[in-house]
N, C-alpha and C positions, 0 to 999 in steps of 0.2 A: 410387439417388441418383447425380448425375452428379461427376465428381474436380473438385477445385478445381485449376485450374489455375495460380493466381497465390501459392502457400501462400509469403509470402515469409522465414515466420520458424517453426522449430522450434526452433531456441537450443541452449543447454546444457541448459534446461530438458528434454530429452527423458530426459536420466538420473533425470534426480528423477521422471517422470511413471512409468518402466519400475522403480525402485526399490521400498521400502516406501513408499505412502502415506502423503502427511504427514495430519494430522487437520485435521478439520472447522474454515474457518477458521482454520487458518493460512498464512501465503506459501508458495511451493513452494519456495523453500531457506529453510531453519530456522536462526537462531541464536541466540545468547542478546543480548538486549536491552538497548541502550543502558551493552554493555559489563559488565550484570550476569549474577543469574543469571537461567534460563529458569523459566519455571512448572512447579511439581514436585507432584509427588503422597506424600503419606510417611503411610505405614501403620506403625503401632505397634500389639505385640502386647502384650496381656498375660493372665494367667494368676490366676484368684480361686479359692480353696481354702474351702473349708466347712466348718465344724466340724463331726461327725456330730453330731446329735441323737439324745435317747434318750426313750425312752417309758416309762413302768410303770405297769403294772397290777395293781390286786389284787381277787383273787378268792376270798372264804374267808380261810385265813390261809396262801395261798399268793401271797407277791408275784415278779410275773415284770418282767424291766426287757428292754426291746429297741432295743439301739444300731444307728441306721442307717449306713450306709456312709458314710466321704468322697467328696463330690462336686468336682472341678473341673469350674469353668467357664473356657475360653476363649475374652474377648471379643479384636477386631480393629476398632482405631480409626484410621478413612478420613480424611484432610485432606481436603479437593475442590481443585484446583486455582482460584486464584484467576480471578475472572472477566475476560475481556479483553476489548478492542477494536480495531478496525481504524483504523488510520490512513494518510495518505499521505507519501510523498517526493519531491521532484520531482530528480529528474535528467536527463540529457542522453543522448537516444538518435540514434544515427547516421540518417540518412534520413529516409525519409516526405516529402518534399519535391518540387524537379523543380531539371533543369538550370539555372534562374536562380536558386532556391533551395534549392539543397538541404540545409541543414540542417548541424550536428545541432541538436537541437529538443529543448524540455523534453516531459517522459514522467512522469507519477503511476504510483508505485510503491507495492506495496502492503508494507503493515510490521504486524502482529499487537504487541502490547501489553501488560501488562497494566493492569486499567480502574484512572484515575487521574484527578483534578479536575486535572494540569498537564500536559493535553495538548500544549497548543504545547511545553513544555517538550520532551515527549519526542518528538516528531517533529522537533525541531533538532537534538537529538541525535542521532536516526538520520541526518537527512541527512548532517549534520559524520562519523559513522560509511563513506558512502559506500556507493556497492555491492556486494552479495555477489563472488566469485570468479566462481561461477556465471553471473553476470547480467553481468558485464566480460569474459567471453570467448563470450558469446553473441553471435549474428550476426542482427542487429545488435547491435552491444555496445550498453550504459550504462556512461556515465562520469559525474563529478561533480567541476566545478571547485573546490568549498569543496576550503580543504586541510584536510587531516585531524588536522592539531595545533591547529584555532580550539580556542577554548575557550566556552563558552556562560557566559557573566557573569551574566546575568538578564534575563526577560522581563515586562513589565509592560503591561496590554490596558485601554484606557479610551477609550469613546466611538467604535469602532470604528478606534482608533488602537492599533496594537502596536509597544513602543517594545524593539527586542531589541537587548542589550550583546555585544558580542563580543569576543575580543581582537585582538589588531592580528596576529596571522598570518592573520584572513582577507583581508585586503589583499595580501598579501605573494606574489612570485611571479607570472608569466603575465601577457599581453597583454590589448589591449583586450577580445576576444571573451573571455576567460577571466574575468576582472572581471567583464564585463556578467549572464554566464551564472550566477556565482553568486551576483549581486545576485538576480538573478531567481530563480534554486533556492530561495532563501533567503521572498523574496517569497510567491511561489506556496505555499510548504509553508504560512506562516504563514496566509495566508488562505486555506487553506482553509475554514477557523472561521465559522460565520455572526459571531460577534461579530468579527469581523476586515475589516476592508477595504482598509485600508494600513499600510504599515511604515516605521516611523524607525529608522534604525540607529544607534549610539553605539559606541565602539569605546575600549575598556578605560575606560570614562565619560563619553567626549566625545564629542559628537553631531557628527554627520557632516557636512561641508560640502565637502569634494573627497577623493572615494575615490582614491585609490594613487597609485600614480607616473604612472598615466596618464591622470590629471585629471578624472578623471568628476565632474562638477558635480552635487550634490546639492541641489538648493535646497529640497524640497519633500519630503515622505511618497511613497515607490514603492508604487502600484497593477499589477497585472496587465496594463493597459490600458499603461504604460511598458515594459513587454516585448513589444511583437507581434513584433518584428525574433525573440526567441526562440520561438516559439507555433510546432508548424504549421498549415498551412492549413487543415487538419482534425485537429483536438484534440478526443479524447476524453479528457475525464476521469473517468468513471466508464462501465461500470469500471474500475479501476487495471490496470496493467500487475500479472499473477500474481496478482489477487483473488480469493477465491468469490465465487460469483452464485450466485443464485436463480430457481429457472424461474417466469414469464418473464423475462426479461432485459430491464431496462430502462438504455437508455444515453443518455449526457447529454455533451453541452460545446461548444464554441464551431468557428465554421468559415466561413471567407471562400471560398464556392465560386460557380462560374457557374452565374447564373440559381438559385440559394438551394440549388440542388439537390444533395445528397450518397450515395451509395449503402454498403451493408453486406452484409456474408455472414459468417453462421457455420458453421465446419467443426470437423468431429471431428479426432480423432488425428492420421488416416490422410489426413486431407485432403478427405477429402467431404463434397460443401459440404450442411449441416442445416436452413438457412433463407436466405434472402436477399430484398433488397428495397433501398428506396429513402426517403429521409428529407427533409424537407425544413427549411431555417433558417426564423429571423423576419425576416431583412431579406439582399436580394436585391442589394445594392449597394456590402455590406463586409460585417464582422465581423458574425455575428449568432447566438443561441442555438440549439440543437437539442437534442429531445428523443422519442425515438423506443422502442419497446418490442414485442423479438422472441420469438414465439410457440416455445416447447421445452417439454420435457420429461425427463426422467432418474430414472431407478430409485433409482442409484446416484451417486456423486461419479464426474464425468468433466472430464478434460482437453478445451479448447475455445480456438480460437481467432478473435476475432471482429476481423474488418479491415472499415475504414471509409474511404473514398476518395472521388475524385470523376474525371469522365472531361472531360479538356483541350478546351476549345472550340477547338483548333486543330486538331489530328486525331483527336481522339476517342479518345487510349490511355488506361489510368489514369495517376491521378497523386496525390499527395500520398497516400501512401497510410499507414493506421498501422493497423499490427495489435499485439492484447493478450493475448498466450497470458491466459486464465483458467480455472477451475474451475468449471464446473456443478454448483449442490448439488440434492439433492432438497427 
């Protein structure tokens, strides 16, 4: 197999991949969730004693009694870990862009759970939680404008409208791009949901009509479609940044490229490249869907990284490029 020449990202993530393996379906940095605890396993022993039994018999007018032994048993009682699920985050990753835009651009992160009917609950959570340590000194870093003191008030979903309260520290602090960005963090994580498609904000009760000191006009529910300025040109959303996947590898999301055309390669570890090929959007003239699915295979759980781009109809270099360390499962 030939080396990939353009590997633009190993991250921090290379310590977690050389470390212990985290387990099936989880992110590659581990923590405990939404500020609780993590999902635990608790084995309790115990110990049953038996009274010996006895027998008699008589034979003639000879009776004989025969007491059997004490028997323990020790059983051992397994909890299972509670069953989880995969969610997303969106945050802000440096690049993937070009010199007139380059970015930083929202990035779906991946966040392990445990399973619960208040999902959007806990994926605002994680967001307002921010990025791991690991993932903010990674190159390219993630960062995340929500500050970290919001507080989550309540969310409420009807008729593809999700109405989420916050408190008044997410306004607080930071310029216009700063605002913009975690309007849209905010956005994005929430619809993820199929029942989701846009968001009203409220803010310690009151609905929203000009966010912060820097005037953003609210007049209406934020859709996805009010973020493009944050998107890049080529956004994949699945898989999340740090996902499992599944061989084949199917990948999905949105991308304003030339001539509808988008290209992909997956590489191992070490950089060389696994698969590669070429994908193409539904519409050739702006934004449009893609949905494309590459041929693997894997024994085992491996680290992968699968970069998605497009090459500049000025000179031909790549550009906008986004790569997704993830996980290949078997």
């Amino acid at each position: 197999m030939k080396r990939l020449a353009i590997l633009v990202v190993i991250l921090g993530l290379a310590a977690a991949a050389c470390a212990e393996p985290v387990g099936e379906g989880q992110p590659i940095t581990t923590r405990p969730v939404g500020g609780g605890d993590g999902a635990t396993t608790t084995t309790t022993a115990g110990t049953t004693t038996t009274s010996p039994a006895s027998t008699t018999t008589t034979t003639g007018e000879v009776t004989t009694t025969t007491v059997a032994p004490y028997t323990t048993t020790t059983t051992v009682a397994t909890t299972p870990p509670p069953e989880t699920m995969g969610v997303k985050v969106y945050f802000m990753l440096e690049g993937g862009g070009t010199d007139y835009r380059p970015g930083p651009f929202l990035v779906p992160v991946y966040r392990e759970i445990p399973r619960t009917q208040a999902v959007a609950t806990a994926a605002v959570r994680l967001l307002i939680e921010g990025p791991t340590a690991d993932e903010m000194a990674s190159v390219p870093a993630l960062h995340s404008a929500v500050p970290a003191d919001t507080m989550l008030l309540g969310i409420s979903i009807e008729r593809g409208l999700a109405t989420v309260d916050l408190s008044r520290e997410f306004e607080s602090g930071g310029g216009t791009f700063s605002m913009a960005a975690r309007l849209a963090q905010m956005v994005f994580t929430v619809t993820q949901f199929p029942t989701v498609q846009q968001v009203q904000f409220y803010l310690d009760g009151e609905p929203v009509e000009i966010f912060s000191s820097e005037g953003i006009i609210m007049d209406h529910p934020g859709g996805r479609d009010d973020y493009r300025d944050l998107t890049p040109l080529v956004f994949v959303d699945d898989p999340a940044y740090g996902a499992p996947a599944t061989c084949p590898l199917r990948v999905s999301g949105v991308a304003a490229v030339f001539e509808a055309v988008l290209n992909w390669t997956l590489a191992d570890w070490d950089g060389r490249v696994v698969a590669e090929g070429n994908a193409m959007t539904d519409n050739g003239t702006g934004w449009g869907n893609f949905e494309f699915t590459i041929p693997c295979s894997v024994d085992e759980k491996e680290f992968a990284s699968l970069i998605v781009f497009d090459y500049s109809a000025q000179d031909g270099s790549m550009e906008n490029i986004r790569e997704h360390p993830i996980w290949l499962m078997p």
